[in-house]
N, C-alpha and C positions, 0 to 999 in steps of 0.2 A: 714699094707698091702704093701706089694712089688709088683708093676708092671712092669715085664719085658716086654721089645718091644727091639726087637733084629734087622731088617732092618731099616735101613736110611729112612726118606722118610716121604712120609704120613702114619700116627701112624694106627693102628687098632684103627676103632673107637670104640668097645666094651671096648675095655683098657682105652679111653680116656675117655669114659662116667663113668666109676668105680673111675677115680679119680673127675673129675668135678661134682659127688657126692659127694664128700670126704668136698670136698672146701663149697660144696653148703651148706650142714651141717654145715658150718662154722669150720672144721677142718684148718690142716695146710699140705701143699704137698711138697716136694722135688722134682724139675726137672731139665732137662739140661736146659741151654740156648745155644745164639750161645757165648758168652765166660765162666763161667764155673756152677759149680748149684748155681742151687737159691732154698730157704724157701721161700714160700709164702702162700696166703689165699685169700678170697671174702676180697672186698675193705668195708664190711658193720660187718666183723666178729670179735669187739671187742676183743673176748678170743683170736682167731688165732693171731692177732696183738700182744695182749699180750705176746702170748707165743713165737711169733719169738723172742724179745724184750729179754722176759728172756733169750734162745737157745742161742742168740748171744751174752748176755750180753754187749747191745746196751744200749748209752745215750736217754735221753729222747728228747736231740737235734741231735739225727739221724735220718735221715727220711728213710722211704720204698718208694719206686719207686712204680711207674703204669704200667704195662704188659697190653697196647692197643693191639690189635686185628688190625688198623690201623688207620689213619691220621685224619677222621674223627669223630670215635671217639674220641682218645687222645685231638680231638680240644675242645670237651665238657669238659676235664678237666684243660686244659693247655691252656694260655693267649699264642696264635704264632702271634709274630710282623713278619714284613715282612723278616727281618733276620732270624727270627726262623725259620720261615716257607721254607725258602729256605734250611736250612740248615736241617731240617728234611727231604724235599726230597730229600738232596743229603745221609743223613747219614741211612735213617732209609729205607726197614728192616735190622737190623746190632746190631753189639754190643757198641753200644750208649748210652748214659744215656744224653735227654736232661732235664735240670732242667731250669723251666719257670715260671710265674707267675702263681698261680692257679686262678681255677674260682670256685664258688658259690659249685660246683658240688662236690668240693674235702672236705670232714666233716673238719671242722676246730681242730679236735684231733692229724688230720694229717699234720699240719704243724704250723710253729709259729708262733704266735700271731702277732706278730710284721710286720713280712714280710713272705705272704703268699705266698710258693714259692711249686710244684709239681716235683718231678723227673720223665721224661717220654721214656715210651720203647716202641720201636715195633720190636719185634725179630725177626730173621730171621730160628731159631729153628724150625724144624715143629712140636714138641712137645709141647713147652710152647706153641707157636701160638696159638695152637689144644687148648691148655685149657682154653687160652682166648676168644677163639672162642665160645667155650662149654658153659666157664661158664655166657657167657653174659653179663659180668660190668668186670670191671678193676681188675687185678690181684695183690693184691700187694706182692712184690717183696722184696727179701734182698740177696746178695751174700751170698753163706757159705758156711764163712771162719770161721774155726774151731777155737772157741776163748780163745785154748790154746795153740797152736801153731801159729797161723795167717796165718798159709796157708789154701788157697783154696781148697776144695772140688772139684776132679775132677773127680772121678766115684764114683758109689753109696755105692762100700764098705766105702770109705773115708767117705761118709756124712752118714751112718748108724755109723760108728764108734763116729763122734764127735757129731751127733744130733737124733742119733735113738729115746732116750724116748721122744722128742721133737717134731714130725712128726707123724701123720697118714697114710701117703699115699708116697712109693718112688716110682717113675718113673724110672727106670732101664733103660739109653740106652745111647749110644756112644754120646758125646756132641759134634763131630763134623763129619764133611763127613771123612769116611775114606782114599780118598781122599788127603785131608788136614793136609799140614806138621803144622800149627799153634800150638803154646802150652796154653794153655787156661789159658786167663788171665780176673781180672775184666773187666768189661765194662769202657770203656773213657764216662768219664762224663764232659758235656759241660755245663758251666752255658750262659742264654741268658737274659739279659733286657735290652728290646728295641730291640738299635743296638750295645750293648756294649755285647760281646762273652768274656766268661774267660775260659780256659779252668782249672777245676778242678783237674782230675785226668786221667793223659794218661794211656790207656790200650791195650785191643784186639781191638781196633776198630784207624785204624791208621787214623791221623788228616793230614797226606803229600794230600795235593793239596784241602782240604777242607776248613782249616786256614789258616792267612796270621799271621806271628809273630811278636807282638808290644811288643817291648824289656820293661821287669817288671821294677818299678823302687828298689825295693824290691825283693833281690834274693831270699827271704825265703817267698814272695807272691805266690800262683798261677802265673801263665804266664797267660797274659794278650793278646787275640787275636781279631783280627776285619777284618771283612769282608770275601770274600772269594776270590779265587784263580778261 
């Protein structure tokens, strides 16, 4: 099923209820975000997880992120130390990915054994928002990027092409304000424990005046960041 939504803005909600159906079923949806689409599912929908897994031809130590609706819930699944927590309200809603300790809430299938860690989103998309909103528990989430080329999916012919038999449900709409010269890129994922910030992967979500830069001692580390600016 393809769902076009053509203005910016707040989605039709008729449209938005047809996919948070889709999800409810425990299907798998295609949508924009605010950096580029995301595969995802209900955070309780074994097959759907599976099938992103297969789609993306993902390790069994890659994790799917959380698509919150906002700050209090993400706190139900995500441990925010007082760094985190500041750093969520200066980052989120945005193209962020904070990855945090998890809590009790997040099934233990979803992260590993060892060190139970959540990746946490709260978009600024009003599409994805809408279906976290809809669907009522956490979205989980995976960029996609087509995993035979590695480029990102950034309108919906692109992700019908690399993941069509893979999806139930495309959301069809501009993944940014028209607006907006940005070219859509992953989400900057920040890892937090405690007060030690790393930052993982820079992306669409620019880190200038939100981190301060503690020089790696290992250039082929992550860059290692602390505090805030």
């Amino acid at each position: 099923m393809r769902v076009q939504i053509d203005k910016w803005g707040v989605p039709n909600p008729r449209k938005i209820e047809a996919a948070v159906e889709v999800l409810h079923k425990g299907g798998v949806a295609a949508y924009p975000t605010d950096s580029i689409y995301a595969l995802g599912c209900a955070i309780d929908s074994r097959e759907g997880i599976e099938r992103i897994y297969r789609a993306r031809n993902m390790h069994k130590n890659q994790r799917l992120a959380l698509i919150c609706p906002d700050l209090s819930t993400a706190s139900e699944f995500g441990i925010f130390s007082q760094t985190a927590f500041r750093i969520a309200q200066q980052v989120f809603p945005g193209p962020y990915t904070l990855v945090v300790p998890a809590t009790k809430a997040v099934p233990r299938t979803l992260t590993e054994s060892k060190r139970r860690t959540v990746g946490i989103r709260i978009t600024s998309h009003p599409i994805a928002q809408a279906l976290a909103v809809g669907l009522g528990r956490p979205l989980l989430t995976s960029s996609a990027i087509n995993p035979e080329t590695e480029e990102p999916c950034r309108d919906a012919e692109e992700l019908l092409e690399a993941f069509g038999k893979a999806v139930d449900v495309v959301v069809d709409a501009a993944l940014i304000d028209s607006e907006s010269l940005r070219e859509p890129q992953p989400s900057t994922v920040i890892a937090i424990d405690g007060e030690v910030v790393t930052l993982i992967r820079e992306g669409q979500g620019s880190i200038e005046g939100i981190l301060e830069i503690e020089p790696a001692q290992d250039p082929e580390q992550p860059v290692r960041r602390a505090g805030r600016r």
